[in-house]
C-alpha positions as CSV (number, residue, x, y, z in Angstrom):
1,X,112.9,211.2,59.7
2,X,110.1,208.6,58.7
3,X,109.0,207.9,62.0
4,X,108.5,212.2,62.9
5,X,106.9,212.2,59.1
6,X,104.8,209.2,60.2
7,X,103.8,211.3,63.8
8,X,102.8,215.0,61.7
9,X,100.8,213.2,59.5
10,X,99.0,210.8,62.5
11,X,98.6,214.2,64.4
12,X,97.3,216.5,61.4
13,X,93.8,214.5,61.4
14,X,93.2,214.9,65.4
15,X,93.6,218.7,64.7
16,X,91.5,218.8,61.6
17,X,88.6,217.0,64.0
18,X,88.9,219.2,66.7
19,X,88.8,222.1,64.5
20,X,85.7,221.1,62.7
21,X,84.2,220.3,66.2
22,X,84.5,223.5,67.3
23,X,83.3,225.4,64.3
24,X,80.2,222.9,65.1
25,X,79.8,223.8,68.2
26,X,79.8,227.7,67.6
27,X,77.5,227.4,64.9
28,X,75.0,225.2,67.3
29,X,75.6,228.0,69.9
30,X,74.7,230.8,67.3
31,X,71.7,229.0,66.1
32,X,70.7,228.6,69.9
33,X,71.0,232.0,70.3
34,X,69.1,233.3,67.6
35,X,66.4,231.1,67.6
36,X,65.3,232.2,71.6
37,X,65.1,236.4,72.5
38,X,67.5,237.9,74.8
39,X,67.4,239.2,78.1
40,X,66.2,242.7,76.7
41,X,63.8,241.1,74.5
42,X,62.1,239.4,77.4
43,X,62.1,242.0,79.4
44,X,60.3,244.3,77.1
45,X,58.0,241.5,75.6
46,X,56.8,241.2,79.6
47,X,56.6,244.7,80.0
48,X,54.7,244.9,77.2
49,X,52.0,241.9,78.0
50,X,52.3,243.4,81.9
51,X,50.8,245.8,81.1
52,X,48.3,245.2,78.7
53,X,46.9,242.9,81.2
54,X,47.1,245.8,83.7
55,X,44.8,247.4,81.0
56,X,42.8,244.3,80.6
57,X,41.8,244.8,84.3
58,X,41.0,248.5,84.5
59,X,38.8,247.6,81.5
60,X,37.0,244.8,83.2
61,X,36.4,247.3,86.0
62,X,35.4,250.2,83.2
63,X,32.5,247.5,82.3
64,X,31.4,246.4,85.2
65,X,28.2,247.4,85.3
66,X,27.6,247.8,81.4
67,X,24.9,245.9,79.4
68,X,23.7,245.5,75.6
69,X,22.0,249.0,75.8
70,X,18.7,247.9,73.9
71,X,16.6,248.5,76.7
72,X,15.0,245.6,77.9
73,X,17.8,244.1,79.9
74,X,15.9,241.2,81.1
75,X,14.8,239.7,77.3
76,X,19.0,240.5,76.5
77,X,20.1,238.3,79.1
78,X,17.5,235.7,78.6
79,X,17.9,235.5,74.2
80,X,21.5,236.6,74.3
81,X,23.3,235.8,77.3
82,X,25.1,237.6,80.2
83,X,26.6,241.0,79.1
84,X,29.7,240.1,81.8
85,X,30.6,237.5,79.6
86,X,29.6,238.2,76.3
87,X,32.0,238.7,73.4
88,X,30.4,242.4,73.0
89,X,31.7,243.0,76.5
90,X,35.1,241.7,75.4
91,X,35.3,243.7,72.4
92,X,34.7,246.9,74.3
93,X,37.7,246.2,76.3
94,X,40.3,245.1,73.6
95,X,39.5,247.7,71.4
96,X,40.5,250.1,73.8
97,X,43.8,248.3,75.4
98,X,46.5,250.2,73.7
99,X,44.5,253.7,74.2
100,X,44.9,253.4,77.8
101,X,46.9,256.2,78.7
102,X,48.2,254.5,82.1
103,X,50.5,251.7,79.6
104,X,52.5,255.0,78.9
105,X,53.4,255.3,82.4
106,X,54.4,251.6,82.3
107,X,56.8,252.5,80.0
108,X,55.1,250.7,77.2
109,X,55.0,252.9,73.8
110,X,52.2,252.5,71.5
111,X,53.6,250.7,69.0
112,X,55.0,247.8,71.5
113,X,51.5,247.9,72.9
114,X,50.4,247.1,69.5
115,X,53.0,244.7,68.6
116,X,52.5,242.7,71.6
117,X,48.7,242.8,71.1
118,X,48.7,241.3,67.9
119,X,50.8,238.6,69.1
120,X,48.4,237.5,72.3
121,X,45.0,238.4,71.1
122,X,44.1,234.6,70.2
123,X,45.2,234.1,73.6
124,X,43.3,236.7,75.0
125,X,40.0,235.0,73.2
126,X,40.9,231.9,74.5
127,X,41.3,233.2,78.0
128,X,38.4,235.2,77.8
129,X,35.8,232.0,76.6
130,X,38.0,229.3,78.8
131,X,39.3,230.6,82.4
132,X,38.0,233.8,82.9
133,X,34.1,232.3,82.0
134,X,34.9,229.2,84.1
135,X,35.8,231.5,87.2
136,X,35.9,235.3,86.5
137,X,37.1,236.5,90.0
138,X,40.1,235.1,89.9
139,X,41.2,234.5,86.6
140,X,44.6,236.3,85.7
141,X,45.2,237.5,82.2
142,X,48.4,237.7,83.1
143,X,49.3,234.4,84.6
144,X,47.1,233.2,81.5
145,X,48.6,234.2,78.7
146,X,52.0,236.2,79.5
147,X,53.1,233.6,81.7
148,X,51.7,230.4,80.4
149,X,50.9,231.7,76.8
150,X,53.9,233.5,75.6
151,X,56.4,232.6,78.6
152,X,57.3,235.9,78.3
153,X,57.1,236.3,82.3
154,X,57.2,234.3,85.0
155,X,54.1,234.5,88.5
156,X,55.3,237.7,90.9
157,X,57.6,235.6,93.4
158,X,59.6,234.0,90.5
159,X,62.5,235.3,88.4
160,X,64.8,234.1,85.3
161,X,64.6,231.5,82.7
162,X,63.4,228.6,84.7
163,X,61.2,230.7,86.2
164,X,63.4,230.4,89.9
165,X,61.9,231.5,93.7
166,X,62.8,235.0,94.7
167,X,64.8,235.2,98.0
168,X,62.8,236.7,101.3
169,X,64.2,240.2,100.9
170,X,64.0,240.7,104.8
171,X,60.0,241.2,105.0
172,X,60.0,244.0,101.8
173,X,62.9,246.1,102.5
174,X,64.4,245.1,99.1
175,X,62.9,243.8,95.7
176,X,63.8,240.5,93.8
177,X,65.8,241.7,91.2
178,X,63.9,240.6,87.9
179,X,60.8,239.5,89.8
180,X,58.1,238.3,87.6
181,X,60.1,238.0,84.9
182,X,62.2,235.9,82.3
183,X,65.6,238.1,83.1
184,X,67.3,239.4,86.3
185,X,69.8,238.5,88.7
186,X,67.5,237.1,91.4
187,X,69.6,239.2,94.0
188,X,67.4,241.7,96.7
189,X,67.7,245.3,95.5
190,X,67.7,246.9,98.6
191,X,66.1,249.7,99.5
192,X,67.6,253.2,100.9
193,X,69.0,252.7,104.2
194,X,69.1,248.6,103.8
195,X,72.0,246.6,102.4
196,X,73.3,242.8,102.6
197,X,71.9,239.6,100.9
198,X,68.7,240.1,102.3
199,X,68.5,243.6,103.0
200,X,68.7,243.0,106.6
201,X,71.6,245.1,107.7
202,X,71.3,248.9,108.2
203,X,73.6,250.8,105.3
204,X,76.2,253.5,106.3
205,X,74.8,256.3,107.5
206,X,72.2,254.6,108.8
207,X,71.2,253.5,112.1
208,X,68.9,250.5,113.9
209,X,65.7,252.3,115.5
210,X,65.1,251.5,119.1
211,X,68.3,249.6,119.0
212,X,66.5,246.3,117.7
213,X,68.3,243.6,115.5
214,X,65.4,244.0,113.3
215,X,64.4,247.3,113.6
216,X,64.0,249.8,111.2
217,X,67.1,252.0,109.1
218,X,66.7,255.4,109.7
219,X,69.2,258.5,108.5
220,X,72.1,259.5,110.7
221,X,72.6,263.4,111.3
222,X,73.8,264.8,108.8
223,X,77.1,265.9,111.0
224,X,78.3,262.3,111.1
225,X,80.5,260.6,108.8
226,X,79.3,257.2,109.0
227,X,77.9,255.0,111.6
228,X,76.0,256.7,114.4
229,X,74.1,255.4,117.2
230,X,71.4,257.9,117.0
231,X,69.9,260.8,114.7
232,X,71.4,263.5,117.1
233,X,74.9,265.2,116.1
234,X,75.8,264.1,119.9
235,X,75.5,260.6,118.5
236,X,77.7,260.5,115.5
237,X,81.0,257.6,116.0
238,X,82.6,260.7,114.0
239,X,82.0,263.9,112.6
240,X,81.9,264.6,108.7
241,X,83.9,266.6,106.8
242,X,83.5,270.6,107.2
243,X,81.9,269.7,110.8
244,X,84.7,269.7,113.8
245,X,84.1,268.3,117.8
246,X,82.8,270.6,120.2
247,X,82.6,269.5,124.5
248,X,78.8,271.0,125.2
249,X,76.8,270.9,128.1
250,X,74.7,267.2,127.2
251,X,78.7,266.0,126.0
252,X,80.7,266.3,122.5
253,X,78.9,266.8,119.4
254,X,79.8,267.8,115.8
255,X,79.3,271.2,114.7
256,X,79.4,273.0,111.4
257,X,82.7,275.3,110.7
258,X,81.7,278.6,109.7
259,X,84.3,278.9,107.0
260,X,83.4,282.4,106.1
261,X,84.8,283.6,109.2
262,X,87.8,281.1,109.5
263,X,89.0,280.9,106.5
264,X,87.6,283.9,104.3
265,X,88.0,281.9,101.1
266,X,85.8,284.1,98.7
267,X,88.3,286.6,97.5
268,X,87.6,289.7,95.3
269,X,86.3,293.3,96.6
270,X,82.6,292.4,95.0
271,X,81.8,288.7,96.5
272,X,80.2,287.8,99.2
273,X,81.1,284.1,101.2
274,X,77.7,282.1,102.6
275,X,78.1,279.4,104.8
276,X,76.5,276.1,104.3
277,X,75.7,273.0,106.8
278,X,79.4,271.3,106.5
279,X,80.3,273.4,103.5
280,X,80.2,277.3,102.2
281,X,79.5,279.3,99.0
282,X,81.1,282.1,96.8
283,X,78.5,284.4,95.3
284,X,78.7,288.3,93.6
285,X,77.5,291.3,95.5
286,X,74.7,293.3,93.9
287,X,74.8,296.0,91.6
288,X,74.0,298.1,94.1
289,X,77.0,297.3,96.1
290,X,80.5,298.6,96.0
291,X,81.1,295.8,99.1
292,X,78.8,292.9,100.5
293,X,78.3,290.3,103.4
294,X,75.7,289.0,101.6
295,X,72.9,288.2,98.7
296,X,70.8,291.4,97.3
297,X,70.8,295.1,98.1
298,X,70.4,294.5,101.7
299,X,73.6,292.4,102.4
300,X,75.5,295.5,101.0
301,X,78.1,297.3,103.2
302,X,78.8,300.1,101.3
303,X,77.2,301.4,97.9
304,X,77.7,301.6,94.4
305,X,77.9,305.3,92.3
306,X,74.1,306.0,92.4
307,X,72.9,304.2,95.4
308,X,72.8,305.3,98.7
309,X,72.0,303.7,102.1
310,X,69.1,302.4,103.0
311,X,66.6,304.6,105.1
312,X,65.2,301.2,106.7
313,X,67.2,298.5,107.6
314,X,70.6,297.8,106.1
315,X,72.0,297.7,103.2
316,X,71.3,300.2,100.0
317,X,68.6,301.8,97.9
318,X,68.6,303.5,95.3
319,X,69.1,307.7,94.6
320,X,66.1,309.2,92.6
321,X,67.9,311.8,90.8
322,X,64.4,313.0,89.4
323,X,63.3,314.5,92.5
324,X,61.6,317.8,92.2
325,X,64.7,319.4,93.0
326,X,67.0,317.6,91.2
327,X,69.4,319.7,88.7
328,X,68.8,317.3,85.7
329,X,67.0,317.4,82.7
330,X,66.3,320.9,83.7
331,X,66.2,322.1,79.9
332,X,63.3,323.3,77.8
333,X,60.3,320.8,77.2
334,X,62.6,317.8,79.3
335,X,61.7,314.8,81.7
336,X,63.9,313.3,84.2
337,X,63.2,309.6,83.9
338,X,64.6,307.5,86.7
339,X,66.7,304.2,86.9
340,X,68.4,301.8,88.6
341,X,71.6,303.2,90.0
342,X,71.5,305.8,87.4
343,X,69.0,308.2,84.9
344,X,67.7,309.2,81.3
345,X,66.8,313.0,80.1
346,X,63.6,312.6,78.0
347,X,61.4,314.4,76.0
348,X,58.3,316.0,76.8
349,X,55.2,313.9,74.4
350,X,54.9,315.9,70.9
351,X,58.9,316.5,71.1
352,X,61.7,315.1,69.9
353,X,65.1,315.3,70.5
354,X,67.2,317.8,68.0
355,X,71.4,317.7,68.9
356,X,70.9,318.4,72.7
357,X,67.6,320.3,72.7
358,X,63.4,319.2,73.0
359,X,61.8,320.7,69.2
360,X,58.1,320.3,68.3
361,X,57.3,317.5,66.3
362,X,56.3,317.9,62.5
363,X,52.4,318.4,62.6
364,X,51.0,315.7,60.3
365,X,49.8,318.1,57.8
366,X,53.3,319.1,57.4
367,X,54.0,315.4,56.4
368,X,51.4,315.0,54.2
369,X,52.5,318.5,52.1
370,X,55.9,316.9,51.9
371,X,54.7,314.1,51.0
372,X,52.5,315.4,48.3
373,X,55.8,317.5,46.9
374,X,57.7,314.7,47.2
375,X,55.4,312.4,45.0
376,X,54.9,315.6,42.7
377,X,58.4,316.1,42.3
378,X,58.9,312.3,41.4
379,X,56.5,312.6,38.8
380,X,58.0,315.5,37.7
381,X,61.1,313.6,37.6
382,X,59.6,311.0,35.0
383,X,58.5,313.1,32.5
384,X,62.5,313.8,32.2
385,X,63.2,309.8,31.9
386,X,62.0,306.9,29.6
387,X,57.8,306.4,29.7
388,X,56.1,303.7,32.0
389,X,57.4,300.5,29.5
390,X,54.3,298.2,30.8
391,X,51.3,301.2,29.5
392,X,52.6,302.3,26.1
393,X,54.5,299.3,24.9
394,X,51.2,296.6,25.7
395,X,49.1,299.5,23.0
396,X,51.9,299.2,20.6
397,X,51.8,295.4,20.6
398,X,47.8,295.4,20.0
399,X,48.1,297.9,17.6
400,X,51.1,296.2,15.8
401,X,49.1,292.7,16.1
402,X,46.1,294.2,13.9
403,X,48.9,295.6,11.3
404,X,50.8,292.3,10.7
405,X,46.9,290.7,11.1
406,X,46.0,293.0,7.9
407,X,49.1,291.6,5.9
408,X,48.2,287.9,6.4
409,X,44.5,288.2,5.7
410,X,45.4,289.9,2.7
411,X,47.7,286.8,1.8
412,X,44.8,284.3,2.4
413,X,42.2,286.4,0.5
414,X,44.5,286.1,-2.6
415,X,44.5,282.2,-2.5
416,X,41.2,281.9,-1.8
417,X,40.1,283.8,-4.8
418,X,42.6,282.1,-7.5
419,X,44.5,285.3,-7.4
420,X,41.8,286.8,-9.9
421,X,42.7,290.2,-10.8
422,X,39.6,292.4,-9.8
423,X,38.7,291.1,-6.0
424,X,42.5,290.7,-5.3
425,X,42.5,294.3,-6.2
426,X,40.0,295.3,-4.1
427,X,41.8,293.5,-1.5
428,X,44.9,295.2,-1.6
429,X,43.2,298.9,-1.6
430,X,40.8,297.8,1.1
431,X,44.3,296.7,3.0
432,X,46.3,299.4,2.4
433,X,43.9,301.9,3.6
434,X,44.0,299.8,6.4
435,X,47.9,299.5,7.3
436,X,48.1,303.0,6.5
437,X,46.1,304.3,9.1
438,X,47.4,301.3,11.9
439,X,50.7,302.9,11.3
440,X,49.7,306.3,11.8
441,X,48.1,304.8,15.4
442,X,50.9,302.3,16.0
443,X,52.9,306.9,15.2
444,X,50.4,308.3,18.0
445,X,51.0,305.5,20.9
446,X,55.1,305.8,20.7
447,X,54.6,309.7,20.7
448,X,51.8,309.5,23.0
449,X,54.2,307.6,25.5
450,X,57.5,309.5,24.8
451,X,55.2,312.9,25.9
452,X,54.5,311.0,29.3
C-alpha cells in the first residue's frame, strides 16, 4: 500500500505540469491569434487598399494635364515647382479617393474606403514625396504601400501569408486562388470547360478542339451526356437523358423525344403539353379555350362559351355580341358594351340605371333645390333642439365676467377709502345700478339663445 501511495503521489505532479503546460500553450495560441487579423480581415483590408490604389491611378490620369491655374504657367513652375509633383496635385487626388464611384464596383463600401484611408494616408505621403517623385512611371501605390506598407497583400503572382508563387494555371485558363493576396488556397480556379491541377484537362462535357493535347475546351451538344468527340449530336460517346439513338443517313445520332406525343403526360381537359430540347412542359389553355395544343387563343382546338373560331388562321376569337344586330341591351336609352368572352348592358350618358330600366339623371338644379330644403329643413330642425352652445354661452361668460368684475371693484373701493360712510355709499348705488342692469343683459343673452 506505501509503495502505490508513494507511485499516486510521484505521478500527481507530472499531470499537474502537463496540465499547466497546456493551458500555457492555448493561452500563447489565443494571444497569437488575436494579436494578427484573420483570413477575412486580410482579405478585406486588401480589397480595400486594392482599390484605393486603383483610384489612386485613375486620379493620376484625371490630373494629368492639370496645373496651378494662376495663369502664368511658366513663373508657377519656375517659383513653385512642377504641378505633376506638387503636393496641390496630390491633394486633388486624395481628396477625391473614396468618392470614386468605380471602388463600389470593387466591392469596397464607403466606410471601409474610409477606414482603410485613414490608416495608409502617411503612407500615401511618403510614397507620393519618395518613390513615385524618384520615378513616377513606374511607381506602384499598391506594391508601395498595400504590399510593403501594411502587408495587407502580396505582388499579383503571389498568394498567402508568406506571400508564396502562384502555380502556372495552364497559360490563363484558371486563376490562382487568393492571388495577390494575404489569404487563399494557392490552388488554379479553373475556368468553365477546364479542370485538373493546372487547368489543363478539358471538363465533362467538354471536348479538345482540333483534337490537340492543348487545345482549346469547347461545349459538347447539348444531346450528349458526357464526353463527346465533337460539337455534333452524331458525336456524343452517349446521349443524355430525354434524347434516345436514332441510325440516320451521316450514322447514329441523339435525338430529342417528343414526349407530348409518346407519353401524353399533361393530364386535365384545359392543359396543353410543350415539348422541350430533352425535356417537356405542362401549361393551361387560354380562356378562350374549352381544349388546346398549345399557348394563347391560337393553339385552341375548340372554344370557350363566347368565343368562336377564328376567321384567319386557327384557333379562337372572340363573339361581339354588340353587333348592330345583336338582341342585347335592346331596351330604352341602353348600350351594348363588349368583352372578352362575354358582355355589359350600359347606360346611355345623362342615365342611370333604376331596377332594370335607363331613367334621366336628376338635373343639377334639382340637387341644389334639395339641397337648399334639406339645409332649410335642418335649420328648422334646430330651432326645436338646444341653441348653438359655442354663440350664446361665450356672451353669457363676458357678460357674467363684467357682473362678478362690478362686485370686486366695489370690494376694493371700500378699502381703499377706509370704509368712510359717504363715498362707500356712493359706491354701492353706483354698483348696484350696475349689476342690476348686467343681469337683465346676462336675462336677454339666455333668452336671446333659447329663441334660436
Amino acid at each position: 500500500k506505501d509503495s502505490d501511495t508513494g507511485s499516486q503521489n510521484s505521478t500527481m505532479p507530472l499531470i499537474h505540469q502537463l496540465a499547466s503546460l497546456g493551458l500555457l500553450l492555448s493561452l500563447i495560441s489565443h494571444v497569437a491569434r488575436s494579436g494578427s487579423p484573420d483570413s477575412q480581415q486580410l482579405s478585406s483590408q486588401c480589397r480595400a487598399c486594392s482599390a484605393i490604389a486603383a483610384a489612386f491611378q485613375r486620379g493620376l490620369e484625371r490630373t494629368a494635364r492639370d496645373n496651378f491655374g494662376g495663369g502664368n504657367t511658366n513663373w508657377e513652375e519656375t517659383r513653385l515647382g512642377t504641378y505633376a509633383l506638387s503636393e496641390t496635385r496630390l491633394v486633388d487626388i486624395t481628396d477625391r479617393l473614396c468618392k470614386d464611384k468605380d471602388n463600389e464596383m470593387d466591392g469596397v463600401t464607403s466606410s471601409e474606403c474610409h477606414a482603410m484611408l485613414e490608416k495608409i494616408e502617411e503612407d500615401i505621403e511618403k510614397f507620393w514625396f519618395g518613390a513615385f517623385k524618384a520615378n513616377p512611371t513606374s511607381a506602384s501605390l499598391r506594391d508601395s504601400v498595400c504590399v510593403n506598407g501594411t502587408a495587407a497583400c502580396c505582388v499579383y503572382g503571389r498568394w498567402g501569408p508568406e506571400c508564396a508563387p502562384c502555380p502556372d494555371c495552364s497559360g490563363g485558363r484558371g486563376d490562382c486562388n487568393g492571388n495577390g493576396t494575404r489569404t487563399g488556397t494557392g490552388a488554379c480556379d479553373c475556368h468553365p470547360g477546364y479542370s485538373g491541377a493546372q487547368c489543363s484537362d478539358c471538363s465533362a462535357k467538354y471536348y479538345r478542339a482540333n483534337g490537340e493535347s492543348n487545345g482549346e475546351c469547347k461545349a459538347c451538344s447539348p444531346a450528349c451526356r458526357s464526353a463527346c468527340t465533337g460539337p455534333l449530336a452524331t458525336q456524343c460517346d452517349q446521349c443524355a437523358d430525354g434524347y434516345e439513338t436514332v441510325q440516320q443517313a451521316d450514322g447514329a445520332a441523339c435525338v430529342d423525344i417528343d414526349e407530348c406525343q409518346t407519353r401524353s403526360p399533361c393530364s386535365g381537359p384545359r392543359s396543353f403539353c410543350e415539348n422541350l430540347p430533352g425535356s417537356y412542359r405542362c401549361g393551361d389553355c387560354d380562356r378562350a379555350c374549352s381544349a388546346c395544343s398549345g399557348p394563347g387563343q391560337a393553339g385552341c382546338t375548340a372554344c370557350s362559351p363566347g368565343f368562336e373560331p377564328a376567321t384567319t388562321g386557327s384557333g379562337c376569337q372572340d363573339v361581339n355580341e354588340c353587333s348592330p344586330d345583336s338582341p342585347h341591351c335592346t331596351g330604352p336609352y341602353e348600350r351594348c358594351v363588349n368583352l372578352p368572352g362575354s358582355y355589359r348592358c350600359d347606360c346611355q350618358p345623362g342615365y342611370q340605371r333604376s331596377g332594370s330600366q335607363c331613367v334621366p339623371k336628376p338635373a343639377a338644379s334639382s340637387k341644389k333645390s334639395a339641397n337648399s330644403k334639406q339645409t332649410k329643413k335642418g335649420q328648422s330642425g334646430n330651432k326645436k333642439g338646444k341653441p348653438p352652445k359655442l354663440i350664446w354661452t361665450v356672451a353669457y361668460s363676458i357678460e357674467f365676467a363684467k357682473f362678478f368684475g362690478a362686485i370686486v371693484g366695489l370690494a376694493v373701493f371700500a378699502v381703499a377709502v377706509k370704509g368712510r360712510p359717504a363715498p362707500v355709499t356712493v359706491a354701492a348705488c353706483l354698483a348696484g345700478w350696475y349689476l342690476c342692469k348686467q343681469s337683465s343683459v346676462l336675462d336677454r343673452v339666455y333668452l336671446h339663445a333659447g329663441r334660436r
